[in-house]
C-alpha positions in Angstrom: 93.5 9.0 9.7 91.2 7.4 11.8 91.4 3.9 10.7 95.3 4.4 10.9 95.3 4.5 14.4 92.5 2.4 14.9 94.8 -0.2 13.4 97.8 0.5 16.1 101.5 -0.5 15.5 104.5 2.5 15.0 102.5 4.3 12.1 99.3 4.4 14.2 101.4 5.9 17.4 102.9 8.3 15.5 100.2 9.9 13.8 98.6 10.4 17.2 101.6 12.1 18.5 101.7 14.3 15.7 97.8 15.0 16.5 98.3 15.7 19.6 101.5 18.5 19.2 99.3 19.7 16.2 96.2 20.5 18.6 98.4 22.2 20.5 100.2 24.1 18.5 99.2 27.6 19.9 100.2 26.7 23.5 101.8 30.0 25.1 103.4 30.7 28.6 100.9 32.0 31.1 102.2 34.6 33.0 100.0 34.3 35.8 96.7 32.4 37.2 93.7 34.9 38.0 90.9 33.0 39.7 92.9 30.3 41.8 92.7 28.8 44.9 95.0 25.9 46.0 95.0 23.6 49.1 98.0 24.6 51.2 99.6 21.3 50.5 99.5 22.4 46.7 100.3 26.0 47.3 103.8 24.4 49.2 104.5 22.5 46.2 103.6 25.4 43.9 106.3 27.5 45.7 108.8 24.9 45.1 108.3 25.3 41.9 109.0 29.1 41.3 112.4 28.8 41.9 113.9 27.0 38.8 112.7 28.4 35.4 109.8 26.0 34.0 109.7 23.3 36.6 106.0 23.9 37.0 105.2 23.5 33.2 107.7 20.5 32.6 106.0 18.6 36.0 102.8 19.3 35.0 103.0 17.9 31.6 104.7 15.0 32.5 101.6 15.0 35.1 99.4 15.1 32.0 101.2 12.0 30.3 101.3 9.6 33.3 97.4 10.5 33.8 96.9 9.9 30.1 99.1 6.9 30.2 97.6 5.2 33.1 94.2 6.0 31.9 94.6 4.0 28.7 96.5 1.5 30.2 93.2 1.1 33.0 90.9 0.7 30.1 92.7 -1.7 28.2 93.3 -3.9 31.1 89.7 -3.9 31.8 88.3 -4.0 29.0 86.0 -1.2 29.5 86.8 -0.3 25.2 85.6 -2.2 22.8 89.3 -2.8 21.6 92.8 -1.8 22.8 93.3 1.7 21.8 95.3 4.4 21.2 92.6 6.8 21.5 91.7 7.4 25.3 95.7 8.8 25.6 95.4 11.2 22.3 92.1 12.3 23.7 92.9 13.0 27.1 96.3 14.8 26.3 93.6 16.8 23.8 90.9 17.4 25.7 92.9 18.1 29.0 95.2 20.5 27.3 92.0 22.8 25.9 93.6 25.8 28.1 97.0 26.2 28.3 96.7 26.9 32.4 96.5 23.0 32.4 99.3 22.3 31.5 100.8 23.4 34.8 100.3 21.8 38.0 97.0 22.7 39.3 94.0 21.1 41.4 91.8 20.0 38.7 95.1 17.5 37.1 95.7 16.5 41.0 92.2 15.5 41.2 91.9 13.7 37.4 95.1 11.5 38.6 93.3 10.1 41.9 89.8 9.8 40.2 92.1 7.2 37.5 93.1 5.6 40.4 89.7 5.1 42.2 88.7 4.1 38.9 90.9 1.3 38.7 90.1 0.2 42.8 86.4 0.2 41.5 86.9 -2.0 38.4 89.0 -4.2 40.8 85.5 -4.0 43.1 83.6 -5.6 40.4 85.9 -8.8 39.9 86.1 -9.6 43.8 83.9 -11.6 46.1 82.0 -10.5 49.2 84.0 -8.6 51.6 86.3 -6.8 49.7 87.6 -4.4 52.6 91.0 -3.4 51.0 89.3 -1.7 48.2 87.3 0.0 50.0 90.0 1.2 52.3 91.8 2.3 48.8 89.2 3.7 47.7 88.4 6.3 51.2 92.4 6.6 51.3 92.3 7.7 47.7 89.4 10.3 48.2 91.5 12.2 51.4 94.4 12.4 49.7 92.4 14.0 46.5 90.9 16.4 49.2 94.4 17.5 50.2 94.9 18.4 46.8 91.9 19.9 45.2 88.9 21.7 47.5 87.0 20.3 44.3 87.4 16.9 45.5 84.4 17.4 48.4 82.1 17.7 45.4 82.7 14.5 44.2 82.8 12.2 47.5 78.7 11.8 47.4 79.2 10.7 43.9 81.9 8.2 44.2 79.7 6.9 47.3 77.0 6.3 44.9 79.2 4.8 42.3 80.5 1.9 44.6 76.9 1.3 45.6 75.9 1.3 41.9 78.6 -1.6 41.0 78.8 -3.6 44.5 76.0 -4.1 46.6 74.8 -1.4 49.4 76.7 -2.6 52.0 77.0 -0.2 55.4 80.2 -1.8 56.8 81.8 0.1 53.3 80.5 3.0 53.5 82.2 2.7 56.7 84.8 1.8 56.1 85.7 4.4 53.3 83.9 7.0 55.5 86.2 6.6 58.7 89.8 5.8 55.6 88.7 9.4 54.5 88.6 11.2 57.8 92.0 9.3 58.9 93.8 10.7 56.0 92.4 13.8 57.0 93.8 13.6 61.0 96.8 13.0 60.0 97.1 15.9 57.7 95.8 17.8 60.4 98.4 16.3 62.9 101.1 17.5 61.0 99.8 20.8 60.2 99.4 20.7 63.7 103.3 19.5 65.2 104.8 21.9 62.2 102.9 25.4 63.6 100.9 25.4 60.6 97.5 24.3 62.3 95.8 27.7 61.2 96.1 27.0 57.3 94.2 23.5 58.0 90.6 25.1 57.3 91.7 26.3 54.2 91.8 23.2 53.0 88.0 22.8 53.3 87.0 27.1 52.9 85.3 28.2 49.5 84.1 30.7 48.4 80.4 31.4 47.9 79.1 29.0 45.2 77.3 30.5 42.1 73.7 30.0 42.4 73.3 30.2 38.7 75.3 29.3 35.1 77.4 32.1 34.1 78.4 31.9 30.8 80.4 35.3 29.9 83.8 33.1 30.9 83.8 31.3 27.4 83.5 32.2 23.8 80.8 30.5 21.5 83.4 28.3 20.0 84.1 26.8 23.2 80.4 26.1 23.8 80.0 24.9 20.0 83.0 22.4 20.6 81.7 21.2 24.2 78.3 20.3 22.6 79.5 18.8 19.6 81.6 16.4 22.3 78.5 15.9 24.4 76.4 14.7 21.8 79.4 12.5 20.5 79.9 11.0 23.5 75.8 10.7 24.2 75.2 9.0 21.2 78.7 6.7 22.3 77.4 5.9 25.2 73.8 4.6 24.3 75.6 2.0 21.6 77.9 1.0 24.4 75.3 0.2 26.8 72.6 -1.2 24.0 73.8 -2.5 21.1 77.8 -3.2 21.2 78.7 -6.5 21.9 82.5 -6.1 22.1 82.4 -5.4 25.8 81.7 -7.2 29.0 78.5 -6.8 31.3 81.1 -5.7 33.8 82.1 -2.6 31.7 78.4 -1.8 30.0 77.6 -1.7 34.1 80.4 0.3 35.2 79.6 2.7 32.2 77.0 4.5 34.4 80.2 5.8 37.4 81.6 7.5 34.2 78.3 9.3 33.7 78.3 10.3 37.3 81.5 11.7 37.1 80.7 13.3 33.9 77.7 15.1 36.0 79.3 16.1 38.6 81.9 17.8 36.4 79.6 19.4 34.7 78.1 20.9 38.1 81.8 21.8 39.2 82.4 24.0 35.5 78.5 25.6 36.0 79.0 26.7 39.2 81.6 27.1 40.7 83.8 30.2 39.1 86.9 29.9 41.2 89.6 27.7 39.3 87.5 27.9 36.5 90.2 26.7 33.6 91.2 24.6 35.4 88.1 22.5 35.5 87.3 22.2 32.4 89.1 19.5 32.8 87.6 17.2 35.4 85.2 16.5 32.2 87.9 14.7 30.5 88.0 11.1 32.0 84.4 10.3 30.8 84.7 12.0 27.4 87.8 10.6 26.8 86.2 6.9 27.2 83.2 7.2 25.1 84.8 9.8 22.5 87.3 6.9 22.4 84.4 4.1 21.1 82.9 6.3 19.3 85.9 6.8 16.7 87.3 3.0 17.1 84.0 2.0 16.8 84.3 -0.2 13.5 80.6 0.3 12.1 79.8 3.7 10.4 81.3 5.8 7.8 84.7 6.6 8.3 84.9 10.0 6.4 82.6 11.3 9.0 85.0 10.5 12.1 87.5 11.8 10.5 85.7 15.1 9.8 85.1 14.8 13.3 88.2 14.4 14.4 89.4 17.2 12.0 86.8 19.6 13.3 88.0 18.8 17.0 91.6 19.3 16.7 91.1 22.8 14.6 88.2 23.7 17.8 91.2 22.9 20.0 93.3 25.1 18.7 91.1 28.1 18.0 89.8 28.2 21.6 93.5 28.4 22.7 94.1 31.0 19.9 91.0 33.0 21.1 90.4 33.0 24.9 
């Protein structure tokens, strides 16, 4: 199965579509979201939602595909896989999809779809000369309008900060200059809060509520726990033979491997501790796993009877945390 769509062409994508509907073939209608806070820019969009029977769900899957879609499309472009792939779309659709609250729309898919996009304004960062003050302007732009989406977003702006100083040179003038691109976007939300009445619902956009000072793990089941650290260790062992020993990629991609770790942390510290939206974030963890899950089963050395028994025991994981949450 795996060197099927390894291989590509119409057998390869169909086989992955069937993969995908069959790992989520105990998705159910939620009847309602306990545990949720949305920005007030999402909670007006949410409301236009309730009106016409299964809007919400057909938007946010379609959300799903174009993430998944532009993802693999990101990689491939930029080499940052070993080989063009079909995997990093099967994956994410999987691994995005564990809960069936995602497939709605929600923060944690509004904040996947920009962190693709900074992504891609980062890669671009790598292949430019000195001075490259667009990106960076992208890049802040791209990080308010996550924050207008997802209060999840302010955990992650020290960490894209780092990021762009891990692949470019420290340089102050872009910290700067995403710094000051991040707290325009955020005036002008606040200016048309502002001229619309609405000026009193503009803190919520930064108000939490109080972060757990400790891991509580009575939200999950152990199969969910057994899955996560089966991936983990997957993508561990995926990432150590992308940065040491392949030689399919470039230096630029082996040296932008380390902003997908930092994201991967980050997400991790977002799922530990912070309880509210909680299903929703599990998957902020997807964008990393679904690159080095991705070369770890296209990778072309190693037995291929143990991928696909990995693969297997993924997709039936998938479906019995859905079946049992």
């Amino acid at each position: 199965m795996i060197q099927i769509i390894r291989n590509g062409g119409v057998v390869g994508f169909i086989l992955g579509l069937f993969v995908i509907i069959l790992s989520k073939c105990a998705f159910e209608l939620v009847p309602d979201f306990p545990q949720v806070t949305y920005t007030p820019l999402l909670s007006s969009i949410k409301d236009l939602t309730t009106g016409t029977p299964y809007l919400d769900i057909i938007l946010g899957i379609s959300f799903i595909l174009l993430q998944a879609s532009l993802f693999t499309y990101i990689l491939n472009q930029h080499k940052v896989i070993k080989e063009q792939s079909f995997f990093p779309f099967i994956l994410y659709i999987m691994l995005a999809g564990v809960y069936n609250e995602q497939f709605y729309l929600n923060p944690a898919s509004f904040l996947n779809f920009f962190l693709i996009l900074i992504i891609e304004r980062m890669l671009r960062l790598q292949d430019t000369g000195k001075n490259p003050g667009v990106l960076f302007l992208d890049i802040g732009t791209l990080v308010g309008l996550s924050l207008l989406f997802s209060k999840e977003a302010l955990f992650y702006i020290p960490f894209i900060f780092l990021g762009v100083v891990l692949i470019y040179a420290y340089n102050f003038n872009s910290i700067l200059i995403m710094a000051l691109s991040v707290m325009v976007v955020m005036i002008i939300a606040a200016g048309i809060y502002f001229l619309t009445g609405n000026f009193n619902k503009f803190h919520l956009f930064f108000s939490f509520t109080p972060i757990i000072l400790g891991i509580n793990f009575s939200h999950w089941q152990e199969r969910f726990f057994l899955l996560l650290i089966l991936f983990v260790l997957l993508s561990v062992i995926s990432f150590f033979h992308f940065q040491f020993t392949s030689t399919k990629i470039s230096n630029k991609s082996r040296r932008f491997a380390g902003v997908f770790i930092l994201l991967w942390i980050v997400g991790f510290l977002v799922l530990m501790f912070q309880e509210l939206n909680l299903w929703f974030n599990t998957a902020l963890l997807v964008i990393p796993m679904a690159l080095f899950g991705s070369n770890f089963l296209q990778d072309d050395k190693g037995k291929d009877w143990f991928k696909n028994l990995i693969f297997i025991i993924l997709i039936i994981g998938l479906i019995s945390v859905q079946l049992n949450y």
